[in-house]
Residue, then its C-alpha position, 0 to 999 in steps of 0.5 A: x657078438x651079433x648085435x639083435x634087433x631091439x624087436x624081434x618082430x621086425x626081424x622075423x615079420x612077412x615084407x608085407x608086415x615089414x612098412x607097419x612094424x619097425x625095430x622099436x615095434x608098430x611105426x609111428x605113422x600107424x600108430x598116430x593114424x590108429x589114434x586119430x582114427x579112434x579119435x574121431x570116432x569117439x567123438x561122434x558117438x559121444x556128441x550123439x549121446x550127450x546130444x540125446x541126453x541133454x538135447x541139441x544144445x548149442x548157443x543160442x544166438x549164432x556167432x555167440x558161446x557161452x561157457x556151458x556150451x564150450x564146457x558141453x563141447x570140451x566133454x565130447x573132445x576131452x573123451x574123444x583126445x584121451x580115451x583113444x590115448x588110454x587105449x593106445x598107452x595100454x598097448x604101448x605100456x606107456x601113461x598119460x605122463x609119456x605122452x606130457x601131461x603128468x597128473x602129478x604136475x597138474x597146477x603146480x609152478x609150470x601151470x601157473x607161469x604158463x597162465x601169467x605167460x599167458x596173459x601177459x602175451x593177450x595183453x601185449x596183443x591187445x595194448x598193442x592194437x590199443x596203442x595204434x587206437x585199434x581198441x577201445x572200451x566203453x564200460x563194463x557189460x555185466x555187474x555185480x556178482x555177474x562177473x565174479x560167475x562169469x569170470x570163473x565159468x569161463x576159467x573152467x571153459x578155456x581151461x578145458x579148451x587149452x587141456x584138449x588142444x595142448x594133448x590133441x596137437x602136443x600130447x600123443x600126437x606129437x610124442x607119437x610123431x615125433x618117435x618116426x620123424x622127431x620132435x621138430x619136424x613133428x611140431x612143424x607138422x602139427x602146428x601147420x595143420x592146426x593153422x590149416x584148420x583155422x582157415x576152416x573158420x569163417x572170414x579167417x585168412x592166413x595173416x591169422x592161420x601164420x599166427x597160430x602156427x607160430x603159437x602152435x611152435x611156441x607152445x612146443x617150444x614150452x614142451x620142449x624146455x619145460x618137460x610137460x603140457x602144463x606150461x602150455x596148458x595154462x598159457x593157452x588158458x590164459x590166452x583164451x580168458x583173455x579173449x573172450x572174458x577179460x578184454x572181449x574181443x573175438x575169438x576165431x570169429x564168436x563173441x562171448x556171452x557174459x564177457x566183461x567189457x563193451x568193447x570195440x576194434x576200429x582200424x585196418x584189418x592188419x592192426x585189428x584182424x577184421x571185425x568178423x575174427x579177433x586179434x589173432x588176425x592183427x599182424x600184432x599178434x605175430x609180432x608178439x608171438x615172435x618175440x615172446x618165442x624168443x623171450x621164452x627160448x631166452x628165459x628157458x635154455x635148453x635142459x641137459x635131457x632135452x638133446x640128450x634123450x631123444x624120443x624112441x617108438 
């Protein structure tokens, strides 16, 4: 019998259609930059209507966010990542849950485990730094019912935060990728354009780019053996809350408004990452990221479906 292919459209397409369409449908490398695409331009246009809306908006002291502003910011972001990919899942008969974020898993055992991963890789980070006497605290900077409020509105902002950029760099990028050149080589891909774009941030250099490249393949990692986003999503939260409310310190060069604690980083840039980025430029934070990958690979061995099912277009 003669074996068919799985699309009958790559049989019969033009050679012109023939480097667009595939035997599983439209390649993977179209299908990402259609995505992409739509991406972005969803994004502008919904920052110009929020934007017109509720006025420029903005921190008011440069170099300082507040949570509403990062909670404005993640509105725009949030549509510009999953409307695209509410688009593209019409078209390609696949949800939300294809792409690894089930709604149905949203806050459950993953979740939680991936925000207690979460702070417990900060505050190695930070004990860390603090050991070699890179950090220190002088006392609380806010009181009262200030730090309960704070404490909850800057929950809500990394939570969002650590939603968009789990499905931008590990949802239907990755999945889509990952169906043209598979899962590995697509992580690799997203993770170092993700570093590349943090060296975008003012005073960032690549000690800090090579560590959140190796968060990028942690965080795939957790995809990885865990099935879904929402391990990642939770330790990316975490992470963030960590950052900027719990120890405050610097995030990707801004301070917090609302944070908990004065304190300060003194030492070599190499222990502390520069007074001007955070602690993700400390060769600390590599170093706990390296061993918390391997701990993570240790505590989650690989499922039977992991290798056994790979992603097909």
């Amino acid at each position: 019998m003669t074996q068919r292919s799985a699309n009958p459209l790559s049989e019969h397409a033009s050679p012109l259609a023939r480097p667009f369409i595939g035997q599983h449908g439209v390649r993977a490398l179209w299908r990402f930059l259609a995505y992409a695409a739509m991406a972005v331009g969803v994004i502008l246009i919904a920052d110009r209507l929020l934007r017109m809306i509720l006025g420029p908006g903005g921190a008011p002291t440069p170099g300082v966010a507040t949570p509403s502003g990062a909670i404005r910011m993640e509105i725009v972001f949030w549509l510009g990542a999953f409307v695209p990919a509410l688009i593209m899942g019409r078209l390609e008969r696949r949800s939300l849950a294809d792409y690894g974020l089930p709604l149905q898993r949203a806050f459950r055992r993953d979740f939680w485990a991936g925000m207690l991963w979460g702070l417990l890789l900060v505050s190695a980070i930070i004990g860390g730094i603090a050991l070699f006497h890179g950090y220190s605290i002088s006392g609380l900077a806010i009181s009262g019912g200030a730090i309960v409020g704070y404490a909850a509105l800057w929950l809500i902002a990394t939570f969002m935060v650590g939603v968009f950029e789990e499905f931008a760099f590990r949802g239907y990028t990755l999945f889509t990728l990952g169906t043209g050149i598979g899962f590995w080589p697509a992580a690799i891909l997203l993770s170092v354009t993700f570093g590349a774009m943090h060296l975008l941030n003012a005073n960032e250099n690549f000690l800090g780019a090579g560590a959140v490249v190796m968060l990028g393949l942690f965080l795939s990692l957790t995809l990885r053996r865990t099935g879904s986003l929402w391990f990642g999503v939770g330790a990316h939260c975490a992470f963030d809350w960590g950052e900027n409310y719990l120890y405050s310190v610097r995030d990707s060069g801004t301070i917090s408004s609302g944070h908990l604690v004065n304190s300060s980083m003194h030492g070599a840039p190499w222990l502390t990452g520069g007074g001007d980025v955070g602690p993700e430029d400390s060769l600390i934070c590599l170093v706990c990221l390296v061993l918390i990958t391997m701990l993570f690979a240790w505590r989650y061995p690989p499922r039977a479906t992991e290798t056994s099912k790979p992603l097909r277009a």
